[in-house]
C-alpha positions in Angstrom: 0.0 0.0 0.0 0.8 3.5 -0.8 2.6 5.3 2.3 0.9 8.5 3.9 3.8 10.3 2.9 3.3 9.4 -0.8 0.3 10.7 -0.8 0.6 14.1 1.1 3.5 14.9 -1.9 1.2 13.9 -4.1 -1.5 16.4 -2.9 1.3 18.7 -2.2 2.4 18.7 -6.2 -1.0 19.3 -7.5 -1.7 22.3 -4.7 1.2 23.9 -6.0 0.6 23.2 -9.3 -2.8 25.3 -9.2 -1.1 27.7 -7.4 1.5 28.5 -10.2 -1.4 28.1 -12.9 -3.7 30.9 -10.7 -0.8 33.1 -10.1 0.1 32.7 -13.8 -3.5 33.3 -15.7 -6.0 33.0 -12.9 -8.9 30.5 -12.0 -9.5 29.8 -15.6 -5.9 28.2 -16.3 -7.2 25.7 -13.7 -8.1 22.6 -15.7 -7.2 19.1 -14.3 -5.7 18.8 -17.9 -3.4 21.6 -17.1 -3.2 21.1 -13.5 -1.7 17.1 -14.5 0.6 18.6 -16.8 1.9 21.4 -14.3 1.8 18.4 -11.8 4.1 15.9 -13.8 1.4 13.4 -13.3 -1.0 11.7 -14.6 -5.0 13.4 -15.6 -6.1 10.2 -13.7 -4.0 10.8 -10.6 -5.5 14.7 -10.2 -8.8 13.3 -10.4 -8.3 10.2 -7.9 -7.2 12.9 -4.9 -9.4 15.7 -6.2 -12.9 14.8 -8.1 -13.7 18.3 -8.1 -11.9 21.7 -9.2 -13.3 23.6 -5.7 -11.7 20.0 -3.9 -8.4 21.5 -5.8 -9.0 25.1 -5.2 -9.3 24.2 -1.4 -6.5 22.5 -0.7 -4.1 25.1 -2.6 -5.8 27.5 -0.3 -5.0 25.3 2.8 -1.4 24.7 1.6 -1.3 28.6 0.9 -2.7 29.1 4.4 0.3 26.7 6.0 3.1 28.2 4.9 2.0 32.0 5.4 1.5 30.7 9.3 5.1 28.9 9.6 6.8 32.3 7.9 4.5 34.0 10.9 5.7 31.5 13.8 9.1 32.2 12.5 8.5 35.8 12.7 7.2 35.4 16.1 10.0 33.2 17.1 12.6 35.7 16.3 10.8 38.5 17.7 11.1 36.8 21.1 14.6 35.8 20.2 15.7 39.3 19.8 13.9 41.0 22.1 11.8 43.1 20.0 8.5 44.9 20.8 5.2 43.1 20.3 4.1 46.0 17.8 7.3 45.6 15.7 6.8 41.8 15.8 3.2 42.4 14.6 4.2 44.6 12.2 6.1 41.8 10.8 3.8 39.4 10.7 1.1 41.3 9.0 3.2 42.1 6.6 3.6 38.3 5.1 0.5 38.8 4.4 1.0 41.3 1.6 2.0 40.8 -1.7 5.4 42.4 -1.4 7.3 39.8 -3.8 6.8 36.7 -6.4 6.2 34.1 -3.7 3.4 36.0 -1.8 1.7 37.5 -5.4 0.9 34.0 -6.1 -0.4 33.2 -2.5 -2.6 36.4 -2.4 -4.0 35.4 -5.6 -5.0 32.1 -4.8 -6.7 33.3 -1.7 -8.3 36.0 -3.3 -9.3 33.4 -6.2 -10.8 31.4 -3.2 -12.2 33.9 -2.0 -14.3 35.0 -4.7 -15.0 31.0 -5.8 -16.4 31.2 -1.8 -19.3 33.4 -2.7 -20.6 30.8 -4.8 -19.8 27.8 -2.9 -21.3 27.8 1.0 -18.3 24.9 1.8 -15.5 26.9 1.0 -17.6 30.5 1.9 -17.4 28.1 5.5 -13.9 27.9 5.1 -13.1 31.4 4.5 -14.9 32.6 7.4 -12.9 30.6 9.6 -9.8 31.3 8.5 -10.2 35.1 8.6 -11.4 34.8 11.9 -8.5 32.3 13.2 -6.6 35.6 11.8 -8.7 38.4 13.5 -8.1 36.1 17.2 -4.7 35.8 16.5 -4.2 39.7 16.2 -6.3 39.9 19.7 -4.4 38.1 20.9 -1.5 40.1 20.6 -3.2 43.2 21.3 -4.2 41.5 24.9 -0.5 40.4 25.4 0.2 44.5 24.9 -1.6 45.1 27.5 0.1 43.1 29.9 3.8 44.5 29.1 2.6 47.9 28.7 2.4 48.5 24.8 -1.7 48.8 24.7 -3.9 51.1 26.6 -6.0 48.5 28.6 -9.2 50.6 27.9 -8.7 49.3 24.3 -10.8 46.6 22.7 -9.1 43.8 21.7 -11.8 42.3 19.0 -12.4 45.9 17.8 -8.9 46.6 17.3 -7.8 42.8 16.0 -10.8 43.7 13.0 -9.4 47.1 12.7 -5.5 46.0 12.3 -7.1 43.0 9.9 -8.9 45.0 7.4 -6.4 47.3 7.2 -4.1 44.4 6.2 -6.5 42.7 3.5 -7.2 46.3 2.2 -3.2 47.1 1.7 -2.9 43.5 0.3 -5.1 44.6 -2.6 -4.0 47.8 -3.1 -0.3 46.6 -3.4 -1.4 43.7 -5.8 -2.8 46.3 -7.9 0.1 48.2 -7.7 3.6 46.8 -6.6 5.1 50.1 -6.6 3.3 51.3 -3.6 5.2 48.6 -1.2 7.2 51.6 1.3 3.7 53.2 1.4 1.3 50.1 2.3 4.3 49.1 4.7 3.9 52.8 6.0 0.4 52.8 6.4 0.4 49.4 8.5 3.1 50.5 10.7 0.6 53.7 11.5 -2.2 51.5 12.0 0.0 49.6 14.4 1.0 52.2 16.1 -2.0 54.0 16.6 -3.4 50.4 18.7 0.1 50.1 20.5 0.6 53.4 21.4 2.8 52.6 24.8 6.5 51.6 25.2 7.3 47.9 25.5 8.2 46.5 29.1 8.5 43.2 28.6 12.3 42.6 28.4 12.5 45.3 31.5 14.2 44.4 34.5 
């Protein structure tokens, strides 16, 4: 029998084979003909792991998903590492999600392809929601851990201020796809937005 492992790189191929063929022409290029070619595999071998092209669609999205949050937990990781602020480490991490080279074009597309193929499709419209909301509690979260080392006015609202800091990330994200050249200014504008949540000085590392 087929190992487990065989058939994670399998799914692994053809994920990243839909996300070239969407970062390259879009959800149209997404044919299981094309997908199998991109792939190196068989047309049969797409459609034994994906019958569908939303089952495709949703596991590049997942695969997209997983490697934006291990750049994140790296991010976070160093942050610690070196000491720095929680803003500066947010500030960071936010800004993997924006399209600021090749790599994380192609993701943005596919999750913007997903999320447009989501307002047709309850399952993945399900999965989008949960995701952006897994994003939003993560960004609470650090805005509740700035309270406790000094960086976040404890009046604040952490849900109000996770959405805030999120839209404001999704909204540069699609700006800066539309426009590359805007990068020091998107990065500008979420630095602001930061700041304007974590307005106190960082204690943390403070004797």
């Amino acid at each position: 029998m087929p190992r487990t492992a065989d058939h994670d790189q399998r799914r692994a191929q053809i994920a990243d084979a839909v996300t070239d063929l969407i970062a390259s022409g879009g959800l149209a290029a997404v044919t299981v003909a094309r997908t199998a070619d991109r792939a190196g595999i068989s047309v049969g071998l797409v459609q034994h792991y994906f019958p569908a092209k939303d089952d495709m669609l949703l596991h590049a999205f997942e695969r997209v998903g997983a490697a934006v949050a291990a750049r994140v937990a790296d991010v976070i990781a160093g942050g610690v590492r070196h000491e720095r602020s929680i803003a500066d480490v947010l500030a960071a991490a936010l800004a993997e999600y924006l399209p600021l080279d090749g790599r994380r074009r192609a993701e943005f597309r596919v999750t913007r392809t997903f999320a447009g193929r989501a307002l047709e499709n309850p399952r993945l419209a399900e999965v989008d929601a949960r995701t952006a909301a897994t994003t939003r509690a993560e960004i609470a979260r650090a805005v509740t851990n700035g309270f406790e080392c000094g960086e976040v006015d404890p009046a604040a609202d952490p849900a109000l201020a996770a959405a805030r800091l999120a839209a404001a990330t999704e909204g540069l994200a699609t700006a800066l796809y539309r426009d590359p050249g805007e990068r020091d200014r998107a990065l500008a504008v979420l630095r602001a937005e930061i700041d304007a949540v974590f307005t106190g000085e960082c204690r943390q590392y403070t004797g």
